[in-house]
C-alpha positions in Angstrom: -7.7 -6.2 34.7 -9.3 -8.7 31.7 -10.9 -6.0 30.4 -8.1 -3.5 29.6 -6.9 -2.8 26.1 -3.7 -3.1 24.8 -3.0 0.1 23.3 0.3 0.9 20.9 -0.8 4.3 19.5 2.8 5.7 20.9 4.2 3.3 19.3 3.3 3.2 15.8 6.1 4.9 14.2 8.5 2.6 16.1 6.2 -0.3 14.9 6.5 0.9 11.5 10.3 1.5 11.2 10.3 -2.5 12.6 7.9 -3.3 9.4 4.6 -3.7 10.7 1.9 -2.7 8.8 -1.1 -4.0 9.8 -2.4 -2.9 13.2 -5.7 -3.7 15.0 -8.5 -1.4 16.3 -11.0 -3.6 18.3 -13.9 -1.8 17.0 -16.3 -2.3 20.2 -17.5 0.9 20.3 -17.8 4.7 18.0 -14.5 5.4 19.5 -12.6 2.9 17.3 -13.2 5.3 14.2 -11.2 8.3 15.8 -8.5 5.9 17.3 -7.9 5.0 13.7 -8.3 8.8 12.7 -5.6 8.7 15.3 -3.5 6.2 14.5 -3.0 7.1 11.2 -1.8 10.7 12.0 0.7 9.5 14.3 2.4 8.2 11.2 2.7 11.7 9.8 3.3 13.8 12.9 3.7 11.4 16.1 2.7 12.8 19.3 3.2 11.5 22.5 -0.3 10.4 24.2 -1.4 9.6 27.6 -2.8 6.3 28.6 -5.5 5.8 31.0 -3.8 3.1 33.1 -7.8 2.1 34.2 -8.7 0.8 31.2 -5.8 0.7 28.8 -2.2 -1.1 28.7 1.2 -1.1 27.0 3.5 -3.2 29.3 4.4 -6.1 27.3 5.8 -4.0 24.1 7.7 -2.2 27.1 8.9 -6.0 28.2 7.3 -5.0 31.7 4.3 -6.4 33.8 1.9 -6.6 30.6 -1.4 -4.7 31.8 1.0 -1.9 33.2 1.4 1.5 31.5 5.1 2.6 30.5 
């Protein structure tokens, strides 16, 4: 459970409209450049995507059990 990554690409418009604008990409592998590629299209045209639930998390931006998957 260590191992999961937080992931808030579903929630980047909402993150923006709250004034963030900085977010992180752990680059740790050559899938960080198309979760950018991602992340900066869901600022144009948000879509909704599908977390893994194995190795990715959104639970404590969902104020729920923090590796779970909202």
């Amino acid at each position: 459970m260590s191992g999961y990554q937080y992931n808030l690409v579903n929630e980047i418009k909402d993150m923006a409209a709250f004034g963030v604008d900085i977010a992180r990409v752990s680059a740790d592998s050559e899938q960080a450049f198309k979760q950018m590629d991602i992340f900066k299209r869901q600022l144009i045209t948000p879509q909704k995507f599908k977390l893994d639930g194995v190795e990715e998390c959104n639970g404590y931006w969902h104020q729920i059990a923090g590796m779970s998957v909202a």
